[in-house]
Structures are given as structure tokens and as C-alpha cells.
C-alpha positions in Angstrom: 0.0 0.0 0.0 1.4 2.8 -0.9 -1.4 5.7 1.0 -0.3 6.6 4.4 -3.8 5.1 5.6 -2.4 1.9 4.8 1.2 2.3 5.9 -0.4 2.9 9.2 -3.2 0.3 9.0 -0.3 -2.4 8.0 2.1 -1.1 10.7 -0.7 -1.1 13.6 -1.8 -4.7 12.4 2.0 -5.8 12.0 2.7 -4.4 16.1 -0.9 -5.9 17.2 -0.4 -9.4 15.2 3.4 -9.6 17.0 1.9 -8.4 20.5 -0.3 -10.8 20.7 1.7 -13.8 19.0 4.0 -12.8 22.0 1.0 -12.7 24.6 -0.2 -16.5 23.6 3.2 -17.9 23.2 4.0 -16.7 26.9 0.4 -18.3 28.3 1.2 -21.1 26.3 4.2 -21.8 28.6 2.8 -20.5 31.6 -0.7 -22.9 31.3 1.1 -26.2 31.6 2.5 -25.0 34.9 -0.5 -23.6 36.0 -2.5 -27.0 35.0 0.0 -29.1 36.6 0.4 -27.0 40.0 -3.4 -27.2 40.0 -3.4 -30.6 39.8 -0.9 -31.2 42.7 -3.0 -29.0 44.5 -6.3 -31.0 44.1 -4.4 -34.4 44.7 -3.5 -32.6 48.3 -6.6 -31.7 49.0 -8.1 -35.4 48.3 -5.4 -36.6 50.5 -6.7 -34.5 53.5 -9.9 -36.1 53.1 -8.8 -39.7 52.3 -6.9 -39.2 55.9 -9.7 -37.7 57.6 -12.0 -40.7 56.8 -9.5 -43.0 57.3 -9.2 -41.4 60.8 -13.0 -41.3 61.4 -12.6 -45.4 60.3 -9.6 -45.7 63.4 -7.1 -45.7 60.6 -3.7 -44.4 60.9 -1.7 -43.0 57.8 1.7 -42.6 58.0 3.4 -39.7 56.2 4.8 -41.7 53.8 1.2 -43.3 52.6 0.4 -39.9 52.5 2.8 -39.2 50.1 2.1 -42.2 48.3 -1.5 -41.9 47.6 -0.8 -37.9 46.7 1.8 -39.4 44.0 -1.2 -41.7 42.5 -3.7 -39.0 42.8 -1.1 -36.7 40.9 -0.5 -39.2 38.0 -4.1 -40.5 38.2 -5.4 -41.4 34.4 -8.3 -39.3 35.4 -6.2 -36.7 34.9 -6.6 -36.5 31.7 -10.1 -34.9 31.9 -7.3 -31.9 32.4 -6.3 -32.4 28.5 -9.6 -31.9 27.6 -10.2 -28.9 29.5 -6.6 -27.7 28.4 -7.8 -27.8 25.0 -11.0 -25.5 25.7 -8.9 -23.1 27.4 -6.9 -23.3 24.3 -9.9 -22.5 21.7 -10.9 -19.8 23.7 -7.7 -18.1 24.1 -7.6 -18.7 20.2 -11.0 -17.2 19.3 -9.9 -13.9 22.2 -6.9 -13.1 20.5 -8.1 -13.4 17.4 -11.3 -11.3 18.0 -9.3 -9.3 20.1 -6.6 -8.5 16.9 -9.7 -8.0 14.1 -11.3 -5.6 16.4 -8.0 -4.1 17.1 -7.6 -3.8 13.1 -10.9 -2.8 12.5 -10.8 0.4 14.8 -7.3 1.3 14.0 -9.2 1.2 10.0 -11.8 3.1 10.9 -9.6 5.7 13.3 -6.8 6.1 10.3 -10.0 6.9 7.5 -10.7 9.6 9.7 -7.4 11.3 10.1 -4.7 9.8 7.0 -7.3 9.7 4.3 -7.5 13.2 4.2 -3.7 13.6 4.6 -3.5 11.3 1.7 -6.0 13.0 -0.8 -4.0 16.4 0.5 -0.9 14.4 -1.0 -2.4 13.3 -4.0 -3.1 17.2 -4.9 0.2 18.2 -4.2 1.6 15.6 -6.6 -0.2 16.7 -9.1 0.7 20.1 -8.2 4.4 19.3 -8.3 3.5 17.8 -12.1 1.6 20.8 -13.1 -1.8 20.4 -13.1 -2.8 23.4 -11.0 -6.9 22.7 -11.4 -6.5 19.9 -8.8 -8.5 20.3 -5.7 -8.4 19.0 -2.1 -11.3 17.8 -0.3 -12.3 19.8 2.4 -14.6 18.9 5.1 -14.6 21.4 8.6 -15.9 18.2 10.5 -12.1 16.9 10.2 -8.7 18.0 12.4 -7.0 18.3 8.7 -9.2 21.0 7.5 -6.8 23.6 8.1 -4.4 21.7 5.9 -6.3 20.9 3.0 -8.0 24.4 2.9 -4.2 25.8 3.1 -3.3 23.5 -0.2 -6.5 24.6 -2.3 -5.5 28.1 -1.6 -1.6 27.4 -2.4 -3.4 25.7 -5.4 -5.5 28.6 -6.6 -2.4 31.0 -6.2 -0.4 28.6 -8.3 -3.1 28.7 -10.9 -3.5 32.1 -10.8 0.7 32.6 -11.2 0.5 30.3 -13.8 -2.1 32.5 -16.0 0.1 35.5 -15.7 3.0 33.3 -16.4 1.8 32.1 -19.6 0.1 35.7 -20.2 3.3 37.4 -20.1 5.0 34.6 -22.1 2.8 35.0 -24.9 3.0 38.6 -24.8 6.9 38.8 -24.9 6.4 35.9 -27.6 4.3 38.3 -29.6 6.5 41.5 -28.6 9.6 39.4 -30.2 8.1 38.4 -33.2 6.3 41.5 -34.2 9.1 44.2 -32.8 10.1 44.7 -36.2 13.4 44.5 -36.1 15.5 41.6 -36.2 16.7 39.8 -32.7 18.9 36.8 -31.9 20.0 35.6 -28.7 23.1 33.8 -28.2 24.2 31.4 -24.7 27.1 31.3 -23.6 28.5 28.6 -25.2 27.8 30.5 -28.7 24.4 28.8 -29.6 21.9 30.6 -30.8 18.6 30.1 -28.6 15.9 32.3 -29.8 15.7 34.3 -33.2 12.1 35.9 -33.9 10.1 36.5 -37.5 11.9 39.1 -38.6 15.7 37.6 -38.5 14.3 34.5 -40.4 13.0 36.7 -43.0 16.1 38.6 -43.6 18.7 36.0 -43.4 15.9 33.4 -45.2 16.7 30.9 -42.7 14.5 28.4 -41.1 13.7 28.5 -38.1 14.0 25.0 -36.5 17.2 24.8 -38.4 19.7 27.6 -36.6 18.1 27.1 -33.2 20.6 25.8 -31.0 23.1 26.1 -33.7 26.6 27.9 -32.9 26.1 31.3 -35.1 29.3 30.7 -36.6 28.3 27.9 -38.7 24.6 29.1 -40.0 25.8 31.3 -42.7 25.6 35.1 -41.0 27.7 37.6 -42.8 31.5 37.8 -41.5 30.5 41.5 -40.4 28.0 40.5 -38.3 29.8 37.5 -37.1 33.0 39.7 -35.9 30.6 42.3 -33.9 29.2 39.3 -32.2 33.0 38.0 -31.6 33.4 41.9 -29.9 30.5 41.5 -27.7 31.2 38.2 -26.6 35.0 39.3 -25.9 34.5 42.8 -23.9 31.2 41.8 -22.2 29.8 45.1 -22.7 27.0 46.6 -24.7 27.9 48.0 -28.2 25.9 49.7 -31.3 27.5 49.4 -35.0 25.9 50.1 -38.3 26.7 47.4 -40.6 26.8 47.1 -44.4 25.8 43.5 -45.2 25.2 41.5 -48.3 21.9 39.8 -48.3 20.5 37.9 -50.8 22.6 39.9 -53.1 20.6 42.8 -52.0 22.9 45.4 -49.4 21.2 46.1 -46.5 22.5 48.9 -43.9 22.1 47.4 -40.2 22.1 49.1 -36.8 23.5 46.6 -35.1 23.2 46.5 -31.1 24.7 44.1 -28.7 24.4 43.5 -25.1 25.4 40.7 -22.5 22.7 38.8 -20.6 23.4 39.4 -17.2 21.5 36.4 -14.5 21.1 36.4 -11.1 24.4 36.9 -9.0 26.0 38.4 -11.9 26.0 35.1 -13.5 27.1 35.8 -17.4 24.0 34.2 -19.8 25.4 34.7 -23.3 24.4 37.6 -25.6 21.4 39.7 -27.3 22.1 40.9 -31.0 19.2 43.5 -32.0 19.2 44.1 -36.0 17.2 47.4 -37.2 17.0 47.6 -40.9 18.0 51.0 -42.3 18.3 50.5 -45.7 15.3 52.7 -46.5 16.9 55.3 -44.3 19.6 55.2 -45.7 18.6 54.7 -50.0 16.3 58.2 -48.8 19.3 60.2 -47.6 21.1 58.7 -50.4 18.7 59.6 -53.2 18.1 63.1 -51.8 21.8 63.7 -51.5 22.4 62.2 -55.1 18.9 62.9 -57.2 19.8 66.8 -57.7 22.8 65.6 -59.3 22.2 62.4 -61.3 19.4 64.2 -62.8 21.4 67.5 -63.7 24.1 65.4 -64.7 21.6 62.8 -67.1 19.7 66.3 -68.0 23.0 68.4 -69.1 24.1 65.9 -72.0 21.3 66.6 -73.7 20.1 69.6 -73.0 23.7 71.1 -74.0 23.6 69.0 -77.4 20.1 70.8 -78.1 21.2 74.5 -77.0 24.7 74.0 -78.5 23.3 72.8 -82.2 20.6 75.2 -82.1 22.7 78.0 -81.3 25.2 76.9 -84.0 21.9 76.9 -86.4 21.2 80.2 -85.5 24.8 81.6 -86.3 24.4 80.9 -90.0 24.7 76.8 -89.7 20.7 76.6 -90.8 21.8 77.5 -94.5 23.8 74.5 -95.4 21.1 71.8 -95.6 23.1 69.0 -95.0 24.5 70.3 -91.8 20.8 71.7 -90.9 19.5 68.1 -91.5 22.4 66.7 -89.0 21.9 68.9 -86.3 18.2 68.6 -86.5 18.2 64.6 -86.6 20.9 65.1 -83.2 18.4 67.6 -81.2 15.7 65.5 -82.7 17.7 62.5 -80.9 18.8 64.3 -77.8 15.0 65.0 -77.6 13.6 62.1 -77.1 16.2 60.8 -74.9 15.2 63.6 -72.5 11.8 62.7 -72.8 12.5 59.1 -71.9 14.5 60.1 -68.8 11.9 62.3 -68.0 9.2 59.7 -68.3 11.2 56.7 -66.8 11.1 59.3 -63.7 7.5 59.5 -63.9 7.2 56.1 -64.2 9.4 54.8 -61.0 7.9 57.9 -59.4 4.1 56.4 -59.8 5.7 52.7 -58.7 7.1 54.3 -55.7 4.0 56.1 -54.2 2.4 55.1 -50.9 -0.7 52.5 -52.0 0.4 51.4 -55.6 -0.7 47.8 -56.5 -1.0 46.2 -59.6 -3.8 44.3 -61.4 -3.8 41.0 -60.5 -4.8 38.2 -63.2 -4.5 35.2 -64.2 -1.5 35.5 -66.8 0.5 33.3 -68.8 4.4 33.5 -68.4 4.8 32.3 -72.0 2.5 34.7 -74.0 4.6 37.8 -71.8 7.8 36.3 -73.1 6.5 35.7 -76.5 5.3 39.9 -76.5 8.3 40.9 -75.1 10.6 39.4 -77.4 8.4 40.4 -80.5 8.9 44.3 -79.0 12.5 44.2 -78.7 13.7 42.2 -81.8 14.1 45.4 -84.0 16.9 46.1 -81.2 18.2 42.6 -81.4 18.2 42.7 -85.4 20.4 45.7 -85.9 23.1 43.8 -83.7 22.9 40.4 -86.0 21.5 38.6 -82.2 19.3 36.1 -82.2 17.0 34.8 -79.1 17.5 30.9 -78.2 14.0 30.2 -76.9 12.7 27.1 -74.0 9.6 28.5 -73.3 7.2 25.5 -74.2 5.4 25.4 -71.1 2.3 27.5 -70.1 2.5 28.7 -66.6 -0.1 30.2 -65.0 0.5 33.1 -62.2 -1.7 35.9 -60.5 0.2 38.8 -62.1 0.0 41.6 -64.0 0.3 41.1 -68.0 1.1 44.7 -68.9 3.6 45.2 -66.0 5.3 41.7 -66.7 5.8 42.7 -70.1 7.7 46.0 -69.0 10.1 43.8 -66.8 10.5 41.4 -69.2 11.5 44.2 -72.2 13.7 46.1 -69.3 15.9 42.9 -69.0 15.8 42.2 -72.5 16.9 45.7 -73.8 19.3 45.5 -71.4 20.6 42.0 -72.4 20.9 43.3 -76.0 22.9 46.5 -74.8 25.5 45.2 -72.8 26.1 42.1 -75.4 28.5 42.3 -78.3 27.3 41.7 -81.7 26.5 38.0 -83.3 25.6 36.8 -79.7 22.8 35.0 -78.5 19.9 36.1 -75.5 18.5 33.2 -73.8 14.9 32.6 -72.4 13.6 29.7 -70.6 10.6 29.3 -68.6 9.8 27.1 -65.6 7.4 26.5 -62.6 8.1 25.0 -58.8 5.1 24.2 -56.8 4.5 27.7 -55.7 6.4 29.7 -59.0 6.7 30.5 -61.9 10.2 30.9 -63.1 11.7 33.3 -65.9 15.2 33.0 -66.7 17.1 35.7 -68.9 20.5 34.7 -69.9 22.9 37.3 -72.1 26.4 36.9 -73.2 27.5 40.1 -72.3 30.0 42.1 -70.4 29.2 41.0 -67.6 29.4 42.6 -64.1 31.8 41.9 -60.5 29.8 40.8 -57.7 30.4 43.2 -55.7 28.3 45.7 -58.3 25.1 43.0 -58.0 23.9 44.7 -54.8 23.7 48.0 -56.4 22.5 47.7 -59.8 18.8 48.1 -58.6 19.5 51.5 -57.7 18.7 54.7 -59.7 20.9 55.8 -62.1 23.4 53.2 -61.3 25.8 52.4 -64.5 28.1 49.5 -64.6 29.7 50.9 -67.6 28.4 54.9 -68.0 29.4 55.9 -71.8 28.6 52.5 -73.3 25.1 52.7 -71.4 24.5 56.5 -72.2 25.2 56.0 -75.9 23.0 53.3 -76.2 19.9 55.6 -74.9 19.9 54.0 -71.4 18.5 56.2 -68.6 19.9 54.3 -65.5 16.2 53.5 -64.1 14.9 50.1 -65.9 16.4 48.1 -63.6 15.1 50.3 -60.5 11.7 49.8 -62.3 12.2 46.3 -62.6 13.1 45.5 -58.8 9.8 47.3 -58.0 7.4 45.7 -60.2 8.7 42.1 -58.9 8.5 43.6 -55.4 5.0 44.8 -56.0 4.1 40.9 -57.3 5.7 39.5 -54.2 8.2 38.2 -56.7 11.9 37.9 -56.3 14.5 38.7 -58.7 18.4 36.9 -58.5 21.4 37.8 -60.5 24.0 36.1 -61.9 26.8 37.4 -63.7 30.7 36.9 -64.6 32.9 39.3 -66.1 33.4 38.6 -70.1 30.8 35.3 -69.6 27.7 37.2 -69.6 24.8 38.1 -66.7 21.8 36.2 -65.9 18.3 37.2 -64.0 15.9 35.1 -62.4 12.7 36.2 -61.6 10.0 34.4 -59.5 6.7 34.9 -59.9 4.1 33.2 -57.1 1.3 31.2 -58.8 -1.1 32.5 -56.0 -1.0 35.7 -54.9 -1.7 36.1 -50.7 -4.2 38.7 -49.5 
């Protein structure tokens, strides 16, 4: 038995059983003595009277018949009406103790219901306290000495309860505070393994979740940068701020960076905090606003100078010779509408960056955008003797925008055909995962270093500047690009080798999340 009740129940009838074993083996001994000096005493007493008649009959006994007929009395066989009443002394003894030890058991029973039941159903609860399950209840009845007790554990059971629903309230509200802070957060132990990232630092890094938790940071894949600040804060032990220029997804992203030790109780040293805040937009914003005045007076002065300079020369007296008028008319002409494409390229990534712009979703087919795009830029591709190579059998479907799609597809095709040498060769493929659809663009052109792939979404960004401004370019089609994917929830990658040629890969989702 494993309740006190029955510790105590086997105890008391263990002590009573050996109590009175040891009370019947002692009369046991003590009986025969007490049977056999009662005997000796009866056989006395007959002698008296067997000399008191003999004396009433003139008959003298010596003391030696005496002794004689007190021996026979003693031994007489009619003693043994003795073993029968031996044996009757011996049942009843029998059926005393053993009423004696059942009623002795039975009270103790009833007397440890009363007081260790309660104690036990008090323990009970406390085990399942100790487990966790805070709804269990003692029984309490005022009637019993243990009242106080179990009234004390309900109440100690309620508290715990009630600890336990701010526990888990404040655990779900630091949960959500984490994940939705914005910002990205990872903390580090002690012995360098990362123990909790949030939302936000899976997104950025494109990391899964399950997969860096308790993993040492140093072999996840974080950038060096951000690896060395975290060496620093793990080596002074003292909070520290950095902004960071980091290579993400061949995108650069500009990181405040904030560290700080995790201090436990008695100064006991935890491991690290590591709290990423974005500031890319931040900083592209003070970046365009420092550079817009003069990339645009510096894309606005070529040809605005060409048009004043050959006008002015037209006016001089240059306007009489035909052939020269004709020249200078097909340059301003030229210079014209080069400045209006600038000018409307502007408009264009203007509209695409305003607050609230969305495209039309649809249900459009990859292929026939391909097929549109490449029928609007071969003119461009026949006057450098290039030729498309084509895999674009399939038909995949995706939630997107025809018109725009079209525009992103041109963008990277006229800029496949500029920076590519003549007789070359643009390739297209298309292709579909479970959840994309998959454009590839491959040229043969120039090519680009990788450190220049982070930067060649921005605006007016030019690999090569002269090639790019004689060819008409404006500097913006690929800043129009990166938008349009961004506003399809797409993703763009870039490939590229100097002298090999570059290669984009845009993904399209099939379904479109609201």
C-alpha cells in the first residue's frame, strides 16, 4: 500500500499481530504449569480427606502413605479430563486473540479513515501540483482535524493557478512583442548557440527556423560583419551599437547593429542579445536626396547642352547648309527624345514608388509575356545580328499583371541586347516550382563583378556609363524592374561573370496572398 492510511493500518496490524503472537506464546508456557500446579493441589486436598475418613474409620496414615497416595492421585489417568479442559482453554484463548486482533484492526481502519485519508487526498493534490496540473482540488470537510491543511493546499493551489495564467500571459505577450518588434533579434548562450531568433531575422537572413536554433552562429551562414561584432560583444562583455553594411540575398542592407550581454542572477554571465534594425530605407532616402539633384542634372545636361549648343550653331548661319541643318536637326531630334524618356522613366518609378500602388492582378500566362516581349524588342536585337534561343514551351499560370510583366520582361531584354556584343545570343527559358513561376534571362554580355550585383537596382546606377548613355539608357529600368517584382511579391536573382555574360531570375508566385 502505498497511502499513508495503509502504511499505518499495516504497521498497527503488524505491532498488534506480534503483540499478541508474543501474549499467547508466553500463556502457552505459563498454562502447563498452571494446570500441573493445579493438579498437585487437588491431589492434596483429596489426601486430607482420604486421611480424615481413614481417621473417622480408626485408621492411621503414615506420612509416607500420604505421600504415596498424593503421588497416584497426581499421576491418576483421570487426569486426563485436564487435557480436555486444556484444549478448551486453548480455543478460547484462540478465538480472544483473534477477536481481540480484528477488532483491534478494524478500529485502527476506521480511526486512520478519519485522520490519513484526508492527509492522503492532501498528498495526491500536491503531486499533481508538483506535475503541473494546478486545477487539482483538495477535499475539504470542517468536520475533520485536517481541514486547516487541505483548505491551506486549495489556496496554495489557486495562487499557483493564478501565477500560472500571468506566467503564460506574459509569455505570450513577450512571444508576440519578439516576433512583431520589427526588427531583427537573436540571442546567443554562452557557449555560442543561438537560442531564440524571432520573424523578422528568419526573414532577412531566409533561414528556417528549426534549423539555426541551437546552432553555434558561426556555422549558419551570417555575414562575416556580423559574425565579428558578435565575436566583440562576446570578448568585452559590454553593450555595443555598429551600423553594418551587409550582403543579403545579393541585395545590401544597412544594419544598426546592437549588442548586449545577458546578465542572471548573482551576476552570472548568460550569453548575448544581438538587435538588427533595418536601415536601408533610411539610408537609400538620404542617399537619393543627396544624389537625385545631381544624377538628374548630370543625365539632363548631355542633352540639353547637345540641343542648346546645335541650335545656337543653327542660328549663327549653320541653318543655311542643308546638310549640316539636317544633322543637327536629326541630333536635337535624338537628344529630344532621350530627354523625354528620362523624363518619363522618372514618372514612371515615381508612380511605382508612391504610398498604395498595386497592380492588377490576373491570371497570366508566363509564355505569352515572353513571346510579346521578345516580338517588342527584336528590331533592337536585329540591328546587332543577335538572335534569341528560346525554351519556353510550357504554359505557366500566375496571379500577375500582364502589362507590367511585359515591362520587366522588355527592361531585361533591352538590357541584355545593350551590354552584349554583336553576333551573340539572349536566352529565355521558362519554368514552374510548386509555388512559382520561373523566368530565366541569360545574355552573353560584359558581364558585371559581384560586388556591383547589390547595387544595380538603384537609380541611375551604371556598370559601364558611356557604353550605357550612348545606347539611350536612362539608368532607371532596372530600378523599375526590382519594383514591379517587389509589388508581385516576386523575387529577382542575379548572376553574372565578367566577359561570360549576366543572368536574371525572376520568380513569380502562382497565387497571390491577401
Amino acid at each position: 500500500m502505498k497511502s499513508l492510511q495503509g502504511k499505518i493500518v499495516l504497521s498497527f496490524t503488524l505491532v498488534v499481530g506480534s503483540i499478541l503472537a508474543g501474549l499467547g506464546i508466553i500463556l502457552s508456557q505459563l498454562f502447563p504449569v498452571y494446570v500441573e500446579e493445579s493438579v498437585r493441589s487437588n491431589a492434596i486436598g483429596k489426601v486430607d480427606e482420604i486421611s480424615l475418613i481413614a481417621k473417622q474409620s480408626n485408621i492411621s496414615l503414615s506420612d509416607d502413605q500420604k505421600d504415596d497416595i498424593k503421588d497416584v492421585l497426581s499421576n491418576d489417568p483421570s487426569g486426563s479430563d485436564f487435557i480436555e479442559i486444556r484444549q478448551q482453554l486453548w480455543k478460547v484463548l484462540l478465538v480472544v486473540l483473534c477477536s481481540a486482533f480484528f477488532i483491534t484492526i478494524l478500529l485502527t481502519y476506521r480511526l486512520t479513515k478519519r485522520y490519513a485519508q484526508p492527509i492522503d487526498n492532501v498528498t495526491e493534490v500536491a503531486i499533481e501540483l508538483a506535475k503541473g496540473n494546478f486545477r487539482a482540488r483538495a477535499y475539504e470537510d470542517d468536520s475533520l482535524s485536517t481541514a486547516q491543511l487541505s483548505t491551506s493546499i486549495n489556496v496554495l493551489a489557486r495562487n499557483l493557478q493564478e501565477l500560472f495564467k500571468v506566467r503564460e500571459m506574459e509569455k505570450e505577450r513577450l512571444k508576440t512583442l519578439i516576433e512583431n518588434m520589427g526588427s531583427a533579434l537573436m540571442m546567443i548562450d554562452r557557449d555560442g548557440q543561438i537560442s531564440i531568433v524571432n520573424k523578422p531575422f528568419v526573414d532577412q537572413f531566409d533561414f528556417n527556423a528549426q534549423e539555426v536554433q541551437n546552432q553555434l552562429f558561426k556555422s549558419v551562414g551570417l555575414p562575416e560583419e556580423l559574425k565579428q561584432f558578435i565575436d566583440y560583444v562576446f570578448l568585452m562583455e559590454a553593450s555595443s551599437r555598429k551600423q553594418l553594411t551587409l550582403v543579403i540575398q545579393q541585395e545590401l542592407h544597412h544594419m544598426e547593429v546592437y549588442g548586449a550581454p545577458v546578465i542572471g542572477e548573482h551576476g552570472r554571465w548568460l550569453g548575448v542579445v544581438i538587435v538588427m534594425h533595418d536601415i536601408s530605407d533610411l539610408i537609400r532616402l538620404e542617399q537619393i536626396r543627396k544624389d537625385f539633384v545631381a544624377n538628374v542634372s548630370h543625365e539632363l545636361r548631355t542633352p540639353i547642352t547637345s540641343i542648346k549648343g546645335f541650335s545656337e550653331t543653327l542660328i549663327d548661319g549653320a541653318m543655311k547648309d542643308e546638310k549640316t541643318l539636317l544633322s543637327f536637326l536629326e541630333i536635337i531630334n535624338k537628344e529630344s527624345n532621350r530627354l523625354q524618356m528620362l523624363i518619363e522613366d522618372l514618372l514612371e518609378l515615381s508612380k511605382i514608388e508612391q504610398h498604395g500602388f498595386s497592380v492588377e492582378f490576373s491570371k497570366t500566362n508566363l509564355r505569352e509575356v515572353m513571346l510579346r516581349a521578345a516580338e517588342m524588342t527584336s528590331p533592337r536585337l536585329e540591328e546587332k545580328n543577335m538572335a534569341f534561343v528560346p525554351n519556353i514551351e510550357l504554359d505557366v499560370i500566375v496571379d500577375g499583371d500582364m502589362n507590367r510583366l511585359i515591362q520587366v520582361v522588355m527592361n531585361l531584354l533591352t538590357n541584355a541586347i545593350t551590354y552584349s556584343p554583336e553576333n551573340t545570343s539572349v536566352h529565355l527559358s521558362l519554368h514552374e516550382s510548386d509555388t512559382h513561376g520561373i523566368i530565366v534571362i541569360r545574355d552573353e554580355g560584359i558581364g558585371m563583378d559581384k560586388k556591383e550585383i547589390p547595387r544595380i537596382f538603384e537609380r541611375f546606377y551604371r556598370i559601364d556609363r558611356a557604353r550605357s548613355r550612348n545606347s539611350g539608357g536612362t539608368g532607371l529600368g532596372l530600378a523599375i524592374v526590382k519594383h514591379l517584382i517587389d509589388a508581385h511579391n516576386g523575387r529577382i536573382f542575379v548572376e553574372s561573370e565578367p566577359g561570360i555574360g549576366t543572368q536574371f531570375k525572376l520568380l513569380i508566385p502562382k497565387k497571390q496572398t491577401t
